[in-house]
Chimera marker file (.cmm) of the C-alpha trace (Angstrom):
<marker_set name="trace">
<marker id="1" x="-4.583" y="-62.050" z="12.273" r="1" g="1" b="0" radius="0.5"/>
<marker id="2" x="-0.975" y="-61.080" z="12.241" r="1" g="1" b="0" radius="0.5"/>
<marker id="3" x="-1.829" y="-59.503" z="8.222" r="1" g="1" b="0" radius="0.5"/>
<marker id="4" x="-4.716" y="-57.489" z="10.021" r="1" g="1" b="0" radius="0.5"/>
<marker id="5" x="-2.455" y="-56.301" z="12.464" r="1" g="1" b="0" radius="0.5"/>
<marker id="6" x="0.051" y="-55.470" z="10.211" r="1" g="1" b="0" radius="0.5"/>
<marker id="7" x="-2.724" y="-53.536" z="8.199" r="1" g="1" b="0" radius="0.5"/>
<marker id="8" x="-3.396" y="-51.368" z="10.780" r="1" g="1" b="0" radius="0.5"/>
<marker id="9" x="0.032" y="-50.337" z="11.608" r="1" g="1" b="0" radius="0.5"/>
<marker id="10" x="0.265" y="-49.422" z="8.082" r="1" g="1" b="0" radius="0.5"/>
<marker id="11" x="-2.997" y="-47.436" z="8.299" r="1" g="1" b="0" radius="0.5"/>
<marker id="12" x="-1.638" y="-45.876" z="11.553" r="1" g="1" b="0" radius="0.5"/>
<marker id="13" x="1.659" y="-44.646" z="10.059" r="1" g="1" b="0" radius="0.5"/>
<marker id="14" x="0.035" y="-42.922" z="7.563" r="1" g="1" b="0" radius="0.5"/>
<marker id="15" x="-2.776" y="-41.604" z="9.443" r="1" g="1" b="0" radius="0.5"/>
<marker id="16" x="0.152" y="-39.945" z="11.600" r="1" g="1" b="0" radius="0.5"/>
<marker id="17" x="2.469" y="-38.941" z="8.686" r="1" g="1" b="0" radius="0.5"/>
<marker id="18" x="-0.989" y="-37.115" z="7.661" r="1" g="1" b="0" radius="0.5"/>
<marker id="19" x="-1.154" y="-35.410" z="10.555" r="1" g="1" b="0" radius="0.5"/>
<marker id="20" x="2.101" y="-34.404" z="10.487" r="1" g="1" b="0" radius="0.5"/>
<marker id="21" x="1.735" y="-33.057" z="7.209" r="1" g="1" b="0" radius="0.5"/>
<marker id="22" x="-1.095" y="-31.127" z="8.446" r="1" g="1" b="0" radius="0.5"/>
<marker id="23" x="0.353" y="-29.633" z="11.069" r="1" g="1" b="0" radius="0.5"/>
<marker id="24" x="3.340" y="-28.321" z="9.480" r="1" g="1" b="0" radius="0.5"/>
<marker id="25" x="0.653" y="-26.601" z="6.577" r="1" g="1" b="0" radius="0.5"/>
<marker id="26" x="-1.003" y="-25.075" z="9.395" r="1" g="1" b="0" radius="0.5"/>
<marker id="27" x="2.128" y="-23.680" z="10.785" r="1" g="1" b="0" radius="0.5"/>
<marker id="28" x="3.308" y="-22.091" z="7.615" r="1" g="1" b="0" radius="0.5"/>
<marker id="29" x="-0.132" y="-20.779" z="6.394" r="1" g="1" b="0" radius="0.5"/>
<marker id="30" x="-0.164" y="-19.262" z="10.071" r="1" g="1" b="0" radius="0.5"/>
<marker id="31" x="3.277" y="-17.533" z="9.642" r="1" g="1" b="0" radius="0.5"/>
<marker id="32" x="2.409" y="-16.484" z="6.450" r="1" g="1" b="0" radius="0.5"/>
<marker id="33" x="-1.122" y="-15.145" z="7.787" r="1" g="1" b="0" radius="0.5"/>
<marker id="34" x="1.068" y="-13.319" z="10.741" r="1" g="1" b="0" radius="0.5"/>
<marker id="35" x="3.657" y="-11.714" z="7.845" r="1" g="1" b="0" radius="0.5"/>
<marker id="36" x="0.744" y="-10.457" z="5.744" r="1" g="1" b="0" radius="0.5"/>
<marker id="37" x="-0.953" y="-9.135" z="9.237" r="1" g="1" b="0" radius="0.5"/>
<marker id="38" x="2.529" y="-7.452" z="10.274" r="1" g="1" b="0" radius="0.5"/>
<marker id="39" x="2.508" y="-5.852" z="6.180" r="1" g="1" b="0" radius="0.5"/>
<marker id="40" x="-1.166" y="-4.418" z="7.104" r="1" g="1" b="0" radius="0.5"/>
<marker id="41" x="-0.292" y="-2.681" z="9.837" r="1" g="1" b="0" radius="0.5"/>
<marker id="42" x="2.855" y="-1.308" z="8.343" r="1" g="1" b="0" radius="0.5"/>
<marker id="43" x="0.480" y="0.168" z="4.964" r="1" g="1" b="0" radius="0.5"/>
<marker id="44" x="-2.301" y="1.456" z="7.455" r="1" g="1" b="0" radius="0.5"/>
<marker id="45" x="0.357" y="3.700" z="9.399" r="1" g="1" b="0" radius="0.5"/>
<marker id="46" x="2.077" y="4.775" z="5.906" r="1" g="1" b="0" radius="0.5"/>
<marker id="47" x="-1.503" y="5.161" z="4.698" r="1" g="1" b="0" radius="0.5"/>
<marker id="48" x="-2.058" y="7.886" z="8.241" r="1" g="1" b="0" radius="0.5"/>
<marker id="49" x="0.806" y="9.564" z="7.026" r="1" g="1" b="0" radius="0.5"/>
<marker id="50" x="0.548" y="10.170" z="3.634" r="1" g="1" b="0" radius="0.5"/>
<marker id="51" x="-3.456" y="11.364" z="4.502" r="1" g="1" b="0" radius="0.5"/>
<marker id="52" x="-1.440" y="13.882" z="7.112" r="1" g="1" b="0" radius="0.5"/>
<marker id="53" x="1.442" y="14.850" z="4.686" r="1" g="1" b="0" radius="0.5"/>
<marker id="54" x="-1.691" y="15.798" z="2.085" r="1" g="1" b="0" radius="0.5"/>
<marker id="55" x="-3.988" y="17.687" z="4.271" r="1" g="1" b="0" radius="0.5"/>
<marker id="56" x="-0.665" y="19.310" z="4.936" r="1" g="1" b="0" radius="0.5"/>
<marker id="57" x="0.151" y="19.817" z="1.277" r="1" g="1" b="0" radius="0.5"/>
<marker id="58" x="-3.267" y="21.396" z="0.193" r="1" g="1" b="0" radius="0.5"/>
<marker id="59" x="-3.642" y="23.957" z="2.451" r="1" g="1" b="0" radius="0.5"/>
<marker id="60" x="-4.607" y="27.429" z="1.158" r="1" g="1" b="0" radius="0.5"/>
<marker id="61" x="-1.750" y="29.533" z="3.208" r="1" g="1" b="0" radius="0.5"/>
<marker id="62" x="0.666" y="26.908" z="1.963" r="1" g="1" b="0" radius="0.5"/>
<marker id="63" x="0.048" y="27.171" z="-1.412" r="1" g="1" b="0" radius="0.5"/>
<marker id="64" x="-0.247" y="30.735" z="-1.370" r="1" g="1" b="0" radius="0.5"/>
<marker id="65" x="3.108" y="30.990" z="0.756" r="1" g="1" b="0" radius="0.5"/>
<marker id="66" x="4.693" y="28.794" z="-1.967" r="1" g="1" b="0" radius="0.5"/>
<marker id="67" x="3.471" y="30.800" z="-4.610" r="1" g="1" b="0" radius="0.5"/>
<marker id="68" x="4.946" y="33.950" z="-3.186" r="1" g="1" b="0" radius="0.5"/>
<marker id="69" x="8.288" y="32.699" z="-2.401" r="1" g="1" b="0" radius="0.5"/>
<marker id="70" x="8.671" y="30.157" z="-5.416" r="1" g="1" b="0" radius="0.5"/>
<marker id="71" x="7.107" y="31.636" z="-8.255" r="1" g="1" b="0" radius="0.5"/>
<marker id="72" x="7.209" y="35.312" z="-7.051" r="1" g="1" b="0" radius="0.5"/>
<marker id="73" x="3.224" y="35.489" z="-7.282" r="1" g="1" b="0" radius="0.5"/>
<marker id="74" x="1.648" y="38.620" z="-5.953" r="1" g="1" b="0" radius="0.5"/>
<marker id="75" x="-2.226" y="38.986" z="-5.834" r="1" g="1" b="0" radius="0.5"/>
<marker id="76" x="-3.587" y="41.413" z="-7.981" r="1" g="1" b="0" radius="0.5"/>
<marker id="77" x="-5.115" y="44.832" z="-6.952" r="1" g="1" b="0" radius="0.5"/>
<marker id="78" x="-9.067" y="44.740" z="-7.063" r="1" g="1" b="0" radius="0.5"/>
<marker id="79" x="-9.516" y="47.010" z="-9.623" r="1" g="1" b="0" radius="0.5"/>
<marker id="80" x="-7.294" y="44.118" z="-12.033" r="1" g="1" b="0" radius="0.5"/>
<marker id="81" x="-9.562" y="41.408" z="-10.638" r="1" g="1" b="0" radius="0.5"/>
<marker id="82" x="-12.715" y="40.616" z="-13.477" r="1" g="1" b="0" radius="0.5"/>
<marker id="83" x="-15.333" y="37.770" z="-12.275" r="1" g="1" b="0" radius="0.5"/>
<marker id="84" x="-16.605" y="35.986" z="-14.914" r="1" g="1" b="0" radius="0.5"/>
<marker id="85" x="-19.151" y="33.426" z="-14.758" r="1" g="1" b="0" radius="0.5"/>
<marker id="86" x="-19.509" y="30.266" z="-16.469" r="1" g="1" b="0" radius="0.5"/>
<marker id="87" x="-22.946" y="31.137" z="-17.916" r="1" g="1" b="0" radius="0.5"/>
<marker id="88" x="-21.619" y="34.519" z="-19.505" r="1" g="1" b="0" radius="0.5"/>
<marker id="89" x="-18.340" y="32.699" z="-20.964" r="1" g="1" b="0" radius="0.5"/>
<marker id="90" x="-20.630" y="30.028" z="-22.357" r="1" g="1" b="0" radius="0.5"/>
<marker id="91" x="-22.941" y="33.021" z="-24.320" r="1" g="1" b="0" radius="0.5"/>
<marker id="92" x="-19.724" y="34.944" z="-25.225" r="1" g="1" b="0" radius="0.5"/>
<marker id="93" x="-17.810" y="31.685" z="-26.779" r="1" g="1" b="0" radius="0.5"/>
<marker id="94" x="-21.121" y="30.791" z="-28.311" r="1" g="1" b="0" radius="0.5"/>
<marker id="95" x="-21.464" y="34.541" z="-30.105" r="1" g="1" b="0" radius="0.5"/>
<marker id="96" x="-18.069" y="34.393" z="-31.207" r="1" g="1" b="0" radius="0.5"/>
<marker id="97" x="-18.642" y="31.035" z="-32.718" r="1" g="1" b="0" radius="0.5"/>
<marker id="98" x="-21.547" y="32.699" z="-34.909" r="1" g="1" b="0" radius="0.5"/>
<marker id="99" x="-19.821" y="35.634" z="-36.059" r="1" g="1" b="0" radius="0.5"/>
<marker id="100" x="-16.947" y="33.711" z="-37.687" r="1" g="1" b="0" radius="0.5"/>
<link id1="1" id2="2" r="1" g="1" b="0" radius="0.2"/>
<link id1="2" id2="3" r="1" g="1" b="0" radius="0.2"/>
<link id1="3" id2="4" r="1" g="1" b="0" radius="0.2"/>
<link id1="4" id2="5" r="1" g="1" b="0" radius="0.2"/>
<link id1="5" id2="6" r="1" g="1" b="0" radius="0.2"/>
<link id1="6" id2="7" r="1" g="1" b="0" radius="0.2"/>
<link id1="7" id2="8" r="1" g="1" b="0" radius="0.2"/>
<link id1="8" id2="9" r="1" g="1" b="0" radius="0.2"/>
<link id1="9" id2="10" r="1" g="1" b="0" radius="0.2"/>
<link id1="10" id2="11" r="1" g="1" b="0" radius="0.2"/>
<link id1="11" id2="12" r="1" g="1" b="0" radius="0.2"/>
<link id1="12" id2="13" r="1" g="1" b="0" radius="0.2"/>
<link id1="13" id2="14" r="1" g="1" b="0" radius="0.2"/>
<link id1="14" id2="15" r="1" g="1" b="0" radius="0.2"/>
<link id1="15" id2="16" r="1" g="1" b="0" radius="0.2"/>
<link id1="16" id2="17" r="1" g="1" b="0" radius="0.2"/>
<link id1="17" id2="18" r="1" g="1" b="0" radius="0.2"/>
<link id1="18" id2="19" r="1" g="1" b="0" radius="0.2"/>
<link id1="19" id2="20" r="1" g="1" b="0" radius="0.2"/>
<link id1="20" id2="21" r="1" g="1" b="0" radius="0.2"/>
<link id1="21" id2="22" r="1" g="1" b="0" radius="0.2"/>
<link id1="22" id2="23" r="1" g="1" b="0" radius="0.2"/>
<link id1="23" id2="24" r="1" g="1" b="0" radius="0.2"/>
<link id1="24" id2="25" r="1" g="1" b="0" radius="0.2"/>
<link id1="25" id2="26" r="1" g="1" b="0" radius="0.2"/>
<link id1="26" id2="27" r="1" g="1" b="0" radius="0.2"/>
<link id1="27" id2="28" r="1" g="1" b="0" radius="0.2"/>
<link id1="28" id2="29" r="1" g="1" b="0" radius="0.2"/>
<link id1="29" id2="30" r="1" g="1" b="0" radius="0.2"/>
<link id1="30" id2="31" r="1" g="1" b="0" radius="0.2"/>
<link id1="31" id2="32" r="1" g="1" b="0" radius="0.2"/>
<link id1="32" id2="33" r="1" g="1" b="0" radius="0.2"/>
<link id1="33" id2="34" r="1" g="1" b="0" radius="0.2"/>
<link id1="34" id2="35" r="1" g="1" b="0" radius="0.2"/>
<link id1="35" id2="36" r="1" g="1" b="0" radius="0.2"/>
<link id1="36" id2="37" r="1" g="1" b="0" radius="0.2"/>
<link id1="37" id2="38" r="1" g="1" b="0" radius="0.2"/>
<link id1="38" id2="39" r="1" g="1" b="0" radius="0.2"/>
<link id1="39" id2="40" r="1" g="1" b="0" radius="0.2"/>
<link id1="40" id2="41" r="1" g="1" b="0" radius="0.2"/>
<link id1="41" id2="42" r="1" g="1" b="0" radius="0.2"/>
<link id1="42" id2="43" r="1" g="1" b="0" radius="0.2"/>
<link id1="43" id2="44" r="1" g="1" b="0" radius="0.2"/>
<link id1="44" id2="45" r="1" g="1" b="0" radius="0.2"/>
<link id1="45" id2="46" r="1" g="1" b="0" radius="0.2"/>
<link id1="46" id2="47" r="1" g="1" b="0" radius="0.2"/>
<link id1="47" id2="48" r="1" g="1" b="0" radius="0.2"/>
<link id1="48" id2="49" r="1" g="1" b="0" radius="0.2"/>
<link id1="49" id2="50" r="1" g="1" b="0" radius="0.2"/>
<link id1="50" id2="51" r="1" g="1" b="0" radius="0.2"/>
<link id1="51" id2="52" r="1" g="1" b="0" radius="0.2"/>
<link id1="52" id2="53" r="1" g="1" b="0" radius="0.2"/>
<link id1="53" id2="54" r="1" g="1" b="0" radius="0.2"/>
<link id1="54" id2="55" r="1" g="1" b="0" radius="0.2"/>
<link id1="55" id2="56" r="1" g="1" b="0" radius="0.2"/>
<link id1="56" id2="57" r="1" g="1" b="0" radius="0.2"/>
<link id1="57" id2="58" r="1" g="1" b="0" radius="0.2"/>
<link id1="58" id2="59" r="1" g="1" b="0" radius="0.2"/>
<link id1="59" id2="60" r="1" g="1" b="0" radius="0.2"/>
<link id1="60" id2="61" r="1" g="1" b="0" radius="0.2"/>
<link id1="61" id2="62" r="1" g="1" b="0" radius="0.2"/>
<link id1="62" id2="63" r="1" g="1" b="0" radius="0.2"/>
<link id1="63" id2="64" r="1" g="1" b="0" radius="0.2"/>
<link id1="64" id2="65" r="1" g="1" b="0" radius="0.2"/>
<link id1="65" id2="66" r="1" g="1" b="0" radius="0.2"/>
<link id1="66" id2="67" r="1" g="1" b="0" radius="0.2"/>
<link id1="67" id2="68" r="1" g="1" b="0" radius="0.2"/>
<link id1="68" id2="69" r="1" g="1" b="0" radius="0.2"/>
<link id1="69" id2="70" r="1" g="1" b="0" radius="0.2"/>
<link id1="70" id2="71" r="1" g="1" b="0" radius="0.2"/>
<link id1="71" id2="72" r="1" g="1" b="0" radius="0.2"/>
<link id1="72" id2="73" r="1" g="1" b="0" radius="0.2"/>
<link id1="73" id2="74" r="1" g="1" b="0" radius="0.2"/>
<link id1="74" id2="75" r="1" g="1" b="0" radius="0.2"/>
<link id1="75" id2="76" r="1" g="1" b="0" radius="0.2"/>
<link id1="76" id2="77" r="1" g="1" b="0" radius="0.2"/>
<link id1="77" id2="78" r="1" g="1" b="0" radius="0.2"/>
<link id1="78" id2="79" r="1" g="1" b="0" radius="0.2"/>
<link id1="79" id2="80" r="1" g="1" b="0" radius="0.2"/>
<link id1="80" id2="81" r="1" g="1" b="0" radius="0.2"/>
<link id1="81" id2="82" r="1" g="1" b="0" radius="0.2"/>
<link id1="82" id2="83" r="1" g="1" b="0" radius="0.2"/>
<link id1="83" id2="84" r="1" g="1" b="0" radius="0.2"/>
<link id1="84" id2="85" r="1" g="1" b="0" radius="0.2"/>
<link id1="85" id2="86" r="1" g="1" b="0" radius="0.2"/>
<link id1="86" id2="87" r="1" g="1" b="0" radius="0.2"/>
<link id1="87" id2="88" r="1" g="1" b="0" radius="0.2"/>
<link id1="88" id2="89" r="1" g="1" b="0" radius="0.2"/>
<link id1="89" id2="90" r="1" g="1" b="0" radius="0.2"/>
<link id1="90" id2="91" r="1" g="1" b="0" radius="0.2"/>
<link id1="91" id2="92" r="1" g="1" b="0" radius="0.2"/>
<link id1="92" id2="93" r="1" g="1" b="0" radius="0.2"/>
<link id1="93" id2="94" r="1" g="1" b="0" radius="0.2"/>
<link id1="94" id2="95" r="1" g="1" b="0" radius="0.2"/>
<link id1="95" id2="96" r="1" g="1" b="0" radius="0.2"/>
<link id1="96" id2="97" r="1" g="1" b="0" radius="0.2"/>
<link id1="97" id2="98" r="1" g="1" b="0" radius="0.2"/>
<link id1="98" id2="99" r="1" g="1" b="0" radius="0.2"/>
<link id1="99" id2="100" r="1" g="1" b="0" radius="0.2"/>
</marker_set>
């Protein structure tokens, strides 16, 4: 009796060393869980901004105001301006191919 008894204070002890074990898993997965969660939020606000910073970026009056003041762009006068269609390049490049 008293080696049965003995057996199952052995069993108990690590049944409860187990548990511990458990528990402290749980606690670090959980912090690490929280850290990754707190890393999340951080990327989706960066993310907000950087979506904000290029809507900003791409706008056609910004780009044209930084092509006047940078670069010293002017737009041409409409008589300069020829419209030229892909269809029409294509035929041209494709003469010009056949005459050479």
């Amino acid at each position: 009796m008293f080696k049965l008894n003995i057996f199952f204070v052995l069993v108990s002890i690590v049944c409860a060393l187990g548990v511990v074990t458990s528990q402290h898993t749980v606690r670090k997965l959980f912090m690490a869980l929280e850290k990754e969660k707190e890393i999340e939020q951080k990327l989706e606000v960066e993310w907000g901004r950087l979506q904000l910073e290029q809507s900003t970026l791409i706008m056609h009056g910004r780009i044209e105001q930084i092509a006047k003041e940078h670069l010293k762009m002017v737009v041409p006068p409409a008589s300069s301006i020829q419209i030229v269609s892909i269809n029409v390049a294509e035929d041209r490049s494709k003469a010009g191919a056949h005459h050479d």
